[in-house]
C-alpha positions in Angstrom: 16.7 -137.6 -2.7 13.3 -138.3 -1.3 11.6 -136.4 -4.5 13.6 -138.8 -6.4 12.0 -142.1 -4.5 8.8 -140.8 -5.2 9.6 -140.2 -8.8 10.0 -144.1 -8.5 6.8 -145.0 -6.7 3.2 -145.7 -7.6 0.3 -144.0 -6.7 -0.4 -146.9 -4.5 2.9 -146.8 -3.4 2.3 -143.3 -1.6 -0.9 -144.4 0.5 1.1 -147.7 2.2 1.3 -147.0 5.7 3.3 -147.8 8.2 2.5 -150.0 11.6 1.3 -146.9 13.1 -1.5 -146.3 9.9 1.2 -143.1 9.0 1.7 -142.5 5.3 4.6 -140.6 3.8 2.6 -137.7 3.2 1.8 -137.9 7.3 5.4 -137.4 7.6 5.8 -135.0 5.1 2.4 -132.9 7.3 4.0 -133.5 10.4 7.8 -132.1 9.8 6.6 -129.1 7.4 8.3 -130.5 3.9 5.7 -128.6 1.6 7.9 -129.5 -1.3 7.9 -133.0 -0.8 4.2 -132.8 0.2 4.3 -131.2 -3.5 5.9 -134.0 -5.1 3.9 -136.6 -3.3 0.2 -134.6 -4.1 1.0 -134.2 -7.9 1.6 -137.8 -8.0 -1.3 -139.2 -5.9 -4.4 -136.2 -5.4 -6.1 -138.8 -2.6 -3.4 -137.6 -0.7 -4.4 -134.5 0.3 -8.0 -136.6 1.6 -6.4 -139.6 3.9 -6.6 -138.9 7.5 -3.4 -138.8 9.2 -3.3 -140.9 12.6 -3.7 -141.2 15.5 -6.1 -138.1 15.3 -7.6 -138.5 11.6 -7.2 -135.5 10.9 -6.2 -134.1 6.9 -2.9 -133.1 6.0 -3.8 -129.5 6.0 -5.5 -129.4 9.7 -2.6 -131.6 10.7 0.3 -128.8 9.1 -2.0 -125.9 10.1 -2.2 -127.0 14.0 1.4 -127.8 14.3 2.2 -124.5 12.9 3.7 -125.3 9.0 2.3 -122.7 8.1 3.9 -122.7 4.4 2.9 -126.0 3.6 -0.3 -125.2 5.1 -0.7 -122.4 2.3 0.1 -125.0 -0.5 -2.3 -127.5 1.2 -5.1 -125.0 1.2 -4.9 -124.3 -2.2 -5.1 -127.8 -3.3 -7.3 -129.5 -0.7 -11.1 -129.7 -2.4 -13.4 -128.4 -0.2 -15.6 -131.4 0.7 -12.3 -133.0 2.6 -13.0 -130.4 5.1 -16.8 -131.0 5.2 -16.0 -134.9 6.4 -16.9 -135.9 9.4 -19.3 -133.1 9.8 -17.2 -130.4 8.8 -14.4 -131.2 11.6 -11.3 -130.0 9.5 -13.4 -126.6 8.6 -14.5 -125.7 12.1 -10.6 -126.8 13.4 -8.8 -124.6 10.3 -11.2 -121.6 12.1 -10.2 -122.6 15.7 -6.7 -122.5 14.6 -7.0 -119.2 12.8 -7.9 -117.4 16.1 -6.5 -119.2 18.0 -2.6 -118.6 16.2 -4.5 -115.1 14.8 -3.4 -116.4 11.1 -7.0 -115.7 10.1 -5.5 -113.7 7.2 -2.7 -116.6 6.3 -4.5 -117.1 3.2 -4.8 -113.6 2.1 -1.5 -112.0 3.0 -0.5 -112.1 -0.5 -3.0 -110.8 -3.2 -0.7 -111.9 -6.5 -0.5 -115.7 -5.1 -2.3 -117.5 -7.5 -2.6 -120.8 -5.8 -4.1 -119.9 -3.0 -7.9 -119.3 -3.2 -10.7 -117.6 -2.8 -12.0 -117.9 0.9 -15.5 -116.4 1.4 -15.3 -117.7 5.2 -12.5 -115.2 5.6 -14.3 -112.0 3.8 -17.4 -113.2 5.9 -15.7 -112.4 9.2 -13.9 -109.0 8.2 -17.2 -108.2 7.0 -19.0 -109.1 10.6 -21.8 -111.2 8.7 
């Protein structure tokens, strides 16, 4: 049903927020929908860029530290690289934090024949000890 709505909806439409600054696609970060997070991200690619309150934080850092780690996967694969440089390379250094910290340091390379996730030369940097 809610793939339908967005089906619907605008780009625009997908970046209103509600009283608390939250989009749909916070929603979507917060309760570990990846396919609706799917939906919402091939409609409207700033998406995967607009902090999610109160924390400002990316969708992926935001499913990554609550623990979704699926939609995490698909988030990685999509999110550009320069949203996690922002704000001084916040959402990098957190995604690291996270990866010891839940020892998914491998999340993104548990699965060789996944084409959608990519290449992560942070990851081969630190099974190589550089």
């Amino acid at each position: 049903m809610a793939k339908a709505l967005v089906e619907l909806m605008t780009e625009e439409d997908l970046e209103i927020q509600d009283a608390n600054g939250a989009t749909a696609m916070v929603y979507a970060s917060n309760k570990g929908i990846t396919e609706l997070a799917k939906c919402m991200i091939e409609k409207n690619k700033k998406l995967i860029s607009l902090p999610c309150p109160p924390d400002n934080i990316i969708p992926l850092v935001r499913a990554y530290s609550i623990g979704h780690w699926e939609l995490a996967r698909y988030l990685f694969s999509v999110t550009p690289l320069e949203a996690l440089l922002q704000d001084d390379g916040c959402g990098g250094a957190e995604i690291v934090s996270e990866s010891f910290r839940a020892k998914k340091l491998d999340t993104w390379h548990n699965n060789n024949d996944d084409s959608d996730v990519k290449y992560d030369p942070l990851y081969d940097s630190l099974k190589r000890g550089d």
